[in-house]
DSSP file (Angstrom, degrees, kcal/mol; ACC not computed):
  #  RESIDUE AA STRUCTURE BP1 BP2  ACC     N-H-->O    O-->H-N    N-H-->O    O-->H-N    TCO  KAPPA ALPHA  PHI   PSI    X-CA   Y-CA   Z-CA
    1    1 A X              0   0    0      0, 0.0     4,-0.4     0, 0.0     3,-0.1   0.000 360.0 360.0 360.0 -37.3  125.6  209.7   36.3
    2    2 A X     >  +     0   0    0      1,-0.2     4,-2.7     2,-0.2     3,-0.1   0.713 360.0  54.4   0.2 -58.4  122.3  211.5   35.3
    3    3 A X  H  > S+     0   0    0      1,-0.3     4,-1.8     2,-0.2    -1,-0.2   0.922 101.2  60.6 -84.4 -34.4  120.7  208.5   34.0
    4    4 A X  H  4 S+     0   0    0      2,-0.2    -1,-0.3     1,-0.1    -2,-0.2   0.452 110.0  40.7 -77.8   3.3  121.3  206.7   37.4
    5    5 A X  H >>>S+     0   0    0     -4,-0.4     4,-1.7     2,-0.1     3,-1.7   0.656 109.9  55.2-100.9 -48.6  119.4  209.1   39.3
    6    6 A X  H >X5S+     0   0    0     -4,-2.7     3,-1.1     2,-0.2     4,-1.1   0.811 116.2  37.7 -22.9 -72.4  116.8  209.6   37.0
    7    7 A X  H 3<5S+     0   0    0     -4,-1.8     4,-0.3     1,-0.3    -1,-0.2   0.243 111.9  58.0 -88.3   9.1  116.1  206.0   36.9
    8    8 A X  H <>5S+     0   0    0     -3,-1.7     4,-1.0     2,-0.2    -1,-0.3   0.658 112.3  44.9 -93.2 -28.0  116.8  205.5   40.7
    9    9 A X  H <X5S+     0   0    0     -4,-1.7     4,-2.5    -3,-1.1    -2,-0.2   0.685 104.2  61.0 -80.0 -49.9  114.1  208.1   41.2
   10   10 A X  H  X<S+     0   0    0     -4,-1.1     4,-3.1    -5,-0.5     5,-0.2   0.961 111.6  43.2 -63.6 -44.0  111.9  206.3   38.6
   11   11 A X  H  4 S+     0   0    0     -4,-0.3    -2,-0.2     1,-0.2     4,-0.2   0.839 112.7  49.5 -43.6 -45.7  112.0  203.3   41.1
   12   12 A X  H >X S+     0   0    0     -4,-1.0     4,-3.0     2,-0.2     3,-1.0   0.867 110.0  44.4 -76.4 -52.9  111.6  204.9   43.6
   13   13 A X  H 3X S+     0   0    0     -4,-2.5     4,-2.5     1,-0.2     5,-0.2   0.772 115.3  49.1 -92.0 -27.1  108.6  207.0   42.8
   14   14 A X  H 3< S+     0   0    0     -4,-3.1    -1,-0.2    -5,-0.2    -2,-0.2   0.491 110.5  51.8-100.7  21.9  106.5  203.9   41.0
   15   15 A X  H X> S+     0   0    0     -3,-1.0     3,-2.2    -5,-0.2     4,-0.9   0.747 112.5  44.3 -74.9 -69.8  107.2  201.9   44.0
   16   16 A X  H >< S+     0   0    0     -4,-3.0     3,-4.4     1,-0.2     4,-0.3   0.817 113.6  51.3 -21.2 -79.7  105.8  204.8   46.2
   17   17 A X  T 3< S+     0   0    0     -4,-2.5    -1,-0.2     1,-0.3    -3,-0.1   0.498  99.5  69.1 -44.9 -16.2  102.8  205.2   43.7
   18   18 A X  T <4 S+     0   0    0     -3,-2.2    -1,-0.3    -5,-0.2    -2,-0.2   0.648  86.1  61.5 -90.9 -25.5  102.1  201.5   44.0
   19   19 A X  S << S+     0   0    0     -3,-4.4    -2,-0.2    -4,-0.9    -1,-0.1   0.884 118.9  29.4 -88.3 -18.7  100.9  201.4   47.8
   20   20 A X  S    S+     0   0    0     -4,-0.3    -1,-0.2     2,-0.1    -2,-0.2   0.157  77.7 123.4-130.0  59.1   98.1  203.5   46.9
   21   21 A X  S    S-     0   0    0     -5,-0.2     2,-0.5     1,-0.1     3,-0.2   0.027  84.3-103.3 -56.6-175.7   97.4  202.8   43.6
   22   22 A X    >   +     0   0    0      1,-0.1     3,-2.5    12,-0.0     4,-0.3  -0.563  51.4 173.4-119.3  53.8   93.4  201.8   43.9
   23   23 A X  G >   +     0   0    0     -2,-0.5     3,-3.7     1,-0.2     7,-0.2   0.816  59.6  84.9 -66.0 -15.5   94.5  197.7   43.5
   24   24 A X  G 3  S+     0   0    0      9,-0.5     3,-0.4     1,-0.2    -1,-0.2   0.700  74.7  65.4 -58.7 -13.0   90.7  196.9   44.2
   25   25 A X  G <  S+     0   0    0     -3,-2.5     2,-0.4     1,-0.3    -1,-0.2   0.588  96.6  58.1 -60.4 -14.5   89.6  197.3   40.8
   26   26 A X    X   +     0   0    0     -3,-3.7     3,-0.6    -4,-0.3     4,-0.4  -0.550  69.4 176.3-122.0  73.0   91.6  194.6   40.0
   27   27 A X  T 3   +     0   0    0     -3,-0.4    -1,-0.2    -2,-0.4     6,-0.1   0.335  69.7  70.6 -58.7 -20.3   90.0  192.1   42.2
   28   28 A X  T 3  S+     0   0    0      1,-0.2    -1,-0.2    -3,-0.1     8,-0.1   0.585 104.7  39.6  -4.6 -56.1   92.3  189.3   40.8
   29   29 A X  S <  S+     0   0    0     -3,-0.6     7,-1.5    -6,-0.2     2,-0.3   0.719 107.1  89.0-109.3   1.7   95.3  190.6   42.5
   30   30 A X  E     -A   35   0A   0     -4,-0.4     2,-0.4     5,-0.2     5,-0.3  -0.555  45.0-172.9 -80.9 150.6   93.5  191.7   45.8
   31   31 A X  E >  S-A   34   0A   0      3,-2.3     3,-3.4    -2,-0.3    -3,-0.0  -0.940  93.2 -17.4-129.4 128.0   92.4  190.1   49.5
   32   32 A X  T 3  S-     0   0    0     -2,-0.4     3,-0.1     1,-0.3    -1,-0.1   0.803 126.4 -50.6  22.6  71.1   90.6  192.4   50.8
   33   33 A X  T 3  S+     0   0    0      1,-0.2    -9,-0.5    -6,-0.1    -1,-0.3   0.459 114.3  93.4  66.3   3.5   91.2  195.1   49.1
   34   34 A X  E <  S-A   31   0A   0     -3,-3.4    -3,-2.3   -11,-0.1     2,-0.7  -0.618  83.5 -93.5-121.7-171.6   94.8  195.1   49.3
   35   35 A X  E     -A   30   0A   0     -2,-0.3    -5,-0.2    -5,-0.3    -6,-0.1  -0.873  45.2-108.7-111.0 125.9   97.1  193.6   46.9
   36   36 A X     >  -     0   0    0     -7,-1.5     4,-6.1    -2,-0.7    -1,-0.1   0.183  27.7-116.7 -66.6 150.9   97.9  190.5   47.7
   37   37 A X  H  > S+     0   0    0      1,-0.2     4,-3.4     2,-0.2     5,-0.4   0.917 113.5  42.6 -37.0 -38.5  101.8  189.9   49.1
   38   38 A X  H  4 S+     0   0    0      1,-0.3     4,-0.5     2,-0.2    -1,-0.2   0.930 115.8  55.9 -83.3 -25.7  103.5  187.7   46.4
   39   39 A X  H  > S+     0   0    0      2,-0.2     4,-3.2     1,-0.2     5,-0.3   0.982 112.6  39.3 -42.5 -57.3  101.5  190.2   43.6
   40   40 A X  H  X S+     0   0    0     -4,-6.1     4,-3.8     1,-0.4     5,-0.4   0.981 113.1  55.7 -79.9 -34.3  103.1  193.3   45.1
   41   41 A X  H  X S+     0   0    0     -4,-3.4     4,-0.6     2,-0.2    -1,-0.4   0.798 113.1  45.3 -70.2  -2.5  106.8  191.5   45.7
   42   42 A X  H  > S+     0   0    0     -4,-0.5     4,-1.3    -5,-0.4    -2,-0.2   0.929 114.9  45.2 -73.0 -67.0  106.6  190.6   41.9
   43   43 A X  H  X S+     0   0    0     -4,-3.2     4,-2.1     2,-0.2    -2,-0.2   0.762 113.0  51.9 -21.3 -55.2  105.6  194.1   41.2
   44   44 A X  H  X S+     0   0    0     -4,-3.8     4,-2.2    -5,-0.3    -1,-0.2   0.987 113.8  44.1 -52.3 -82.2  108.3  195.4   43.6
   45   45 A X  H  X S+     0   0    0     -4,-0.6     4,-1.3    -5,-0.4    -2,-0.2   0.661 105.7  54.6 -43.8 -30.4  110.9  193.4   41.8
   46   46 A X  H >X S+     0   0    0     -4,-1.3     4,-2.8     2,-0.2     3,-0.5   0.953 109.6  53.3 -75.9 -41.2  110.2  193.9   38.3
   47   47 A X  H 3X S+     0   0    0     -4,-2.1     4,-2.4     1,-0.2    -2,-0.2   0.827 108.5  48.2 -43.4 -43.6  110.4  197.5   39.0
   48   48 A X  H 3X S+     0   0    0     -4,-2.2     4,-1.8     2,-0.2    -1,-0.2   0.920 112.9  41.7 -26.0 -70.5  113.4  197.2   40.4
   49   49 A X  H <X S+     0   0    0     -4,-1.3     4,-1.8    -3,-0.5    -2,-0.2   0.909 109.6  63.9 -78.2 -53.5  115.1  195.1   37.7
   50   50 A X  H >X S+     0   0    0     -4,-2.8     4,-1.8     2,-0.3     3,-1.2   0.947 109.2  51.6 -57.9 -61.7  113.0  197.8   34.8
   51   51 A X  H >X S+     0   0    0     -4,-2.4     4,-1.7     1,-0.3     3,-0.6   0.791 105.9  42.1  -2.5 -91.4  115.4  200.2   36.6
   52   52 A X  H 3X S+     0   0    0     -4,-1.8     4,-1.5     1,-0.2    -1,-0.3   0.565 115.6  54.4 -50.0 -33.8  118.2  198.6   36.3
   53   53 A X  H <X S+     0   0    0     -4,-1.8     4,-1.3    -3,-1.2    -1,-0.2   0.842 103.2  52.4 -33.0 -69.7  117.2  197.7   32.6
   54   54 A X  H <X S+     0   0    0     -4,-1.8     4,-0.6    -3,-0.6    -2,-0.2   0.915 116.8  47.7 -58.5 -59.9  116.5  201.5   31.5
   55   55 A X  H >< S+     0   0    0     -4,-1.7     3,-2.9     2,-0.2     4,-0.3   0.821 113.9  45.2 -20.5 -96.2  120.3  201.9   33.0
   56   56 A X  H 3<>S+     0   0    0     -4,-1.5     5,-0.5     1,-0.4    -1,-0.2   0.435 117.5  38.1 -36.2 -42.2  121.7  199.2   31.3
   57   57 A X  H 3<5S+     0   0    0     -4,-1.3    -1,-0.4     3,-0.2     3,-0.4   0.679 107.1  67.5 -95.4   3.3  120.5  199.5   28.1
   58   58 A X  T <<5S+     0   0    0     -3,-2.9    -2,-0.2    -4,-0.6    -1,-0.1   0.685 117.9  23.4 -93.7 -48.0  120.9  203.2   28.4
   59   59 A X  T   5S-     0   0    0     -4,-0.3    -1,-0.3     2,-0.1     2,-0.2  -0.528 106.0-114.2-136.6  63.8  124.9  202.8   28.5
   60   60 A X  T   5 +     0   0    0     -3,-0.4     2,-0.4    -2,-0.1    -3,-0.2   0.133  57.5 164.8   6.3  60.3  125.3  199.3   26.7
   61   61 A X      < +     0   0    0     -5,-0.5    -1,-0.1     1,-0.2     3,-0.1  -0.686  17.5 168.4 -76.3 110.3  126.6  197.9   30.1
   62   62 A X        -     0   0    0      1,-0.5    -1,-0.2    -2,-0.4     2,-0.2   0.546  68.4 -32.0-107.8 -50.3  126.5  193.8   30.0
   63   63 A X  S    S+     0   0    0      5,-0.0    -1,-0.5     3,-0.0     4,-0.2  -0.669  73.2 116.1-146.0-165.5  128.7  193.6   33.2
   64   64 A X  S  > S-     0   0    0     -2,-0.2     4,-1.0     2,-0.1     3,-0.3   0.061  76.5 -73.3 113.3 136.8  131.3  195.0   35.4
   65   65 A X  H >> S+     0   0    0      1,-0.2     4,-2.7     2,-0.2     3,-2.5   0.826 122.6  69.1 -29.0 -54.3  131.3  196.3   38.9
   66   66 A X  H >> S+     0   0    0      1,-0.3     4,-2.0     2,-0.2     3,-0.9   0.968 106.4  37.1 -39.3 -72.7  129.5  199.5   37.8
   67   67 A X  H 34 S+     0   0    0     -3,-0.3     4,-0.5     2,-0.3    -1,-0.3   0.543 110.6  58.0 -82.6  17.2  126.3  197.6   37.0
   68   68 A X  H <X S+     0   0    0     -3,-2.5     4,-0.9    -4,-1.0    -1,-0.3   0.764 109.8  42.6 -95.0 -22.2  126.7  195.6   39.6
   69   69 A X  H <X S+     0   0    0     -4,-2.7     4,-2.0    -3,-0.9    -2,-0.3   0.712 114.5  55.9 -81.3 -25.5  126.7  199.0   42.2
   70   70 A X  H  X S+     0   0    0     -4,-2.0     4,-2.1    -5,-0.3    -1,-0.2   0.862 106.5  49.2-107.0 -41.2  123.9  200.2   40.0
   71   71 A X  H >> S+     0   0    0     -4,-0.5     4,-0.9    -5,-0.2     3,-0.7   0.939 112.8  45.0 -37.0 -59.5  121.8  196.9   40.7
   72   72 A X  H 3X S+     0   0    0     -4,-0.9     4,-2.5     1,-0.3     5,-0.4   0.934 106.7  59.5 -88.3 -39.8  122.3  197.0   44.3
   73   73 A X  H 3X S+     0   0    0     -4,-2.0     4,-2.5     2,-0.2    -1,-0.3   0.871 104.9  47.3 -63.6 -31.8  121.4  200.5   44.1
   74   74 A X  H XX S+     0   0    0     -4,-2.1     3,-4.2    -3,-0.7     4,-1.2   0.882 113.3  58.2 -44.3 -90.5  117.5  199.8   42.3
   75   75 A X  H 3X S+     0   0    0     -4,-0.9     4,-1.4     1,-0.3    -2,-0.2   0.299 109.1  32.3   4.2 -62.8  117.5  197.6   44.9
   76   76 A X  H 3X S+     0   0    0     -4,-2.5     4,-2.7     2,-0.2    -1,-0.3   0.680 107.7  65.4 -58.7 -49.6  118.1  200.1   47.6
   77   77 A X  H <X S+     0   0    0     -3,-4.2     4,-2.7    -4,-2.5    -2,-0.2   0.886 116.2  40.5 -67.3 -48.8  115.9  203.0   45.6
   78   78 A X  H  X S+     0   0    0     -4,-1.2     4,-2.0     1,-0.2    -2,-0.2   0.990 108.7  55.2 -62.4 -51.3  112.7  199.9   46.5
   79   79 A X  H  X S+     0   0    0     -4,-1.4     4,-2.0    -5,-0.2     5,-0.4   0.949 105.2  44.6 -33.9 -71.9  113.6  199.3   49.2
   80   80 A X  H  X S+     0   0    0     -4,-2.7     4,-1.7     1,-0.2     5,-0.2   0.847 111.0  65.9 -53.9 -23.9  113.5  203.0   50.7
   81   81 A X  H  X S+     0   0    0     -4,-2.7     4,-2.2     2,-0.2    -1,-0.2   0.960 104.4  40.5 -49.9 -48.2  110.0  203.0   48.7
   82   82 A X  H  X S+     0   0    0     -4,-2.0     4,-0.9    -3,-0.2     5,-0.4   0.956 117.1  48.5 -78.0 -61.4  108.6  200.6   50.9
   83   83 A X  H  < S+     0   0    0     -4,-2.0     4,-0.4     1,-0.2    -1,-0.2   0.791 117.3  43.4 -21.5 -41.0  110.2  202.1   54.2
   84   84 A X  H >X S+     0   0    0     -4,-1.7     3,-3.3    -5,-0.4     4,-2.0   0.988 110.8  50.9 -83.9 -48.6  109.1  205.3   53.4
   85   85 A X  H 3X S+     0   0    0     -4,-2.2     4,-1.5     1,-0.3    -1,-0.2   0.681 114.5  42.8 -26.2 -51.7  105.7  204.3   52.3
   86   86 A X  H 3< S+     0   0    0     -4,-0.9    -1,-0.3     2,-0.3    -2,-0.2   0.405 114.8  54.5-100.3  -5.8  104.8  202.0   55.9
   87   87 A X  H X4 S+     0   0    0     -3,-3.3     3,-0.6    -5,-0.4     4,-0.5   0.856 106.3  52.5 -77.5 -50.7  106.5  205.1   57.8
   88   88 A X  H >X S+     0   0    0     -4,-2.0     3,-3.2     1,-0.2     4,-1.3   0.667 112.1  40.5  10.3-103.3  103.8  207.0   55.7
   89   89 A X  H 3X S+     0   0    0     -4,-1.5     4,-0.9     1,-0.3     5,-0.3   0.602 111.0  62.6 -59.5 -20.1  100.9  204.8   57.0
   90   90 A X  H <> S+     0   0    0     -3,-0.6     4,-1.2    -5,-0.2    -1,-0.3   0.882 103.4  43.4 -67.7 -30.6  102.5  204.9   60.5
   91   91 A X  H <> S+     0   0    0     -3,-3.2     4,-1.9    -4,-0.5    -2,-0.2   0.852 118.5  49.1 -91.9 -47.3  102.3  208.8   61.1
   92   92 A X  H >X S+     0   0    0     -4,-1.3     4,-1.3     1,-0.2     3,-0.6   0.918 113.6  46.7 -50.4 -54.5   98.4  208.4   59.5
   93   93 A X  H >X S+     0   0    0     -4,-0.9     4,-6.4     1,-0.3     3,-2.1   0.910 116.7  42.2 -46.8 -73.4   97.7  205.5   61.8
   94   94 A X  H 3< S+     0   0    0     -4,-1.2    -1,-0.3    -5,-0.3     5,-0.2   0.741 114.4  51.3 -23.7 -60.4   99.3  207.5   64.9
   95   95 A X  H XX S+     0   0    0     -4,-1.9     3,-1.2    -3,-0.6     4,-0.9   0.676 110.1  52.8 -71.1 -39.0   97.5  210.9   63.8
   96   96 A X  H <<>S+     0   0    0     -3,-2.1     5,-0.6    -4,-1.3    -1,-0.2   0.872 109.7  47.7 -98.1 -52.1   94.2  208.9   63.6
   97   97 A X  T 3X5S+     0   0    0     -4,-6.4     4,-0.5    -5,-0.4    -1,-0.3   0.649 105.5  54.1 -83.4  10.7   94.6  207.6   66.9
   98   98 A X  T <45S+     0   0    0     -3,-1.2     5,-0.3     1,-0.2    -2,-0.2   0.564 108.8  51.9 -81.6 -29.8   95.4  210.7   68.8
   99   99 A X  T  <5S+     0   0    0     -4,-0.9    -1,-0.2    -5,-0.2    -2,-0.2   0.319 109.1  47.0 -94.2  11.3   92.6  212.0   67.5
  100  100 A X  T >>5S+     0   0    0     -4,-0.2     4,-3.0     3,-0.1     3,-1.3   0.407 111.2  54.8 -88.6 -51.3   90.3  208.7   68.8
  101  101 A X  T 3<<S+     0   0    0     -5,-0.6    -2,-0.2    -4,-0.5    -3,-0.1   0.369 105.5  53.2 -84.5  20.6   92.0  209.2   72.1
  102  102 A X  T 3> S+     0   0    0     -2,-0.1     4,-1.5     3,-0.1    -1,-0.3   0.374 114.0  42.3 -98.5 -33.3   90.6  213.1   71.8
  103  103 A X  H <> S+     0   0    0     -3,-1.3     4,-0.5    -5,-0.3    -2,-0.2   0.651 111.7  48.1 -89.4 -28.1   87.0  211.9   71.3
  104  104 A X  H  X S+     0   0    0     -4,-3.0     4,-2.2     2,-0.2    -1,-0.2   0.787 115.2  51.3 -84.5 -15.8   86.9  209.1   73.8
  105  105 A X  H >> S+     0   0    0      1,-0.3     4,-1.8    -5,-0.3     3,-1.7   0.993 115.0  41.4-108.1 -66.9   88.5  211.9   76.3
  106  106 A X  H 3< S+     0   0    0     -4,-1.5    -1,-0.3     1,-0.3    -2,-0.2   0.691 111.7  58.9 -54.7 -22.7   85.8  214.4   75.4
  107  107 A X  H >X S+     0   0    0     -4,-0.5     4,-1.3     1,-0.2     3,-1.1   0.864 106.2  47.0 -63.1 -47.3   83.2  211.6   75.5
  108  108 A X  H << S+     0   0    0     -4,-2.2     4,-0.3    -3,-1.7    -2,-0.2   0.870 111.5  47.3 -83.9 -10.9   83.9  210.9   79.1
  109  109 A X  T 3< S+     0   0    0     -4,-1.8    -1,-0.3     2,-0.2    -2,-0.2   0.100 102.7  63.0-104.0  31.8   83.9  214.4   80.4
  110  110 A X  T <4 S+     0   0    0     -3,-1.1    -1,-0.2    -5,-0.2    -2,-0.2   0.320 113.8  40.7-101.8 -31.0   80.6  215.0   78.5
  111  111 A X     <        0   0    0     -4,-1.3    -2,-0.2     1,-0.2    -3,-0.1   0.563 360.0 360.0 -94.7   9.6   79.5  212.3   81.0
  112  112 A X              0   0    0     -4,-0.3    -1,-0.2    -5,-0.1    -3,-0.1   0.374 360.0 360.0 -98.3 360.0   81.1  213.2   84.0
């Protein structure tokens, strides 16, 4: 059971690490600076599956319900990366724009 959080955790944390890795060095797999969609769902997915992999070969599993709950569960462990990741960039966004809508407010009563 060990080894399927570890490696639900490894999923998890180089999905995370992967929205702001610096993909503009690698101008090949950007558009404008970001990394392009079908790039990062590849990315996404192999990680996933390398998950599920490290498991699998971990406890010589070819099939059986068990590694089929342990699939779904990578799955899941990506999934929450990316959720958590765009809430992430949700709060910044927000924070950024409270703090515009503090500067235009002080702007107009510098003119008033």
């Amino acid at each position: 059971m060990e080894i399927i959080a570890l490696e639900l955790i490894l999923v998890y944390v180089v999905n995370v690490a992967a929205r702001w890795f610096p993909w503009r060095v690698l101008p090949m797999l950007t558009k404008d600076g970001l990394l392009r969609r079908e790039v990062a769902y590849v990315y996404g997915t192999a990680m996933i599956v390398l998950g599920y992999t490290v498991w699998a070969v971990s406890q010589d599993v070819v099939a059986g319900p068990t590694a089929a709950a342990v699939l779904v569960a990578n799955a899941l462990a990506g999934g929450a990366a990316v959720l958590t990741s765009r809430l992430i960039d949700a709060l910044c966004e927000l924070r950024a724009m409270r703090a515009d809508e503090g500067d235009y407010e002080q702007a107009i009563q510098a003119r008033e």
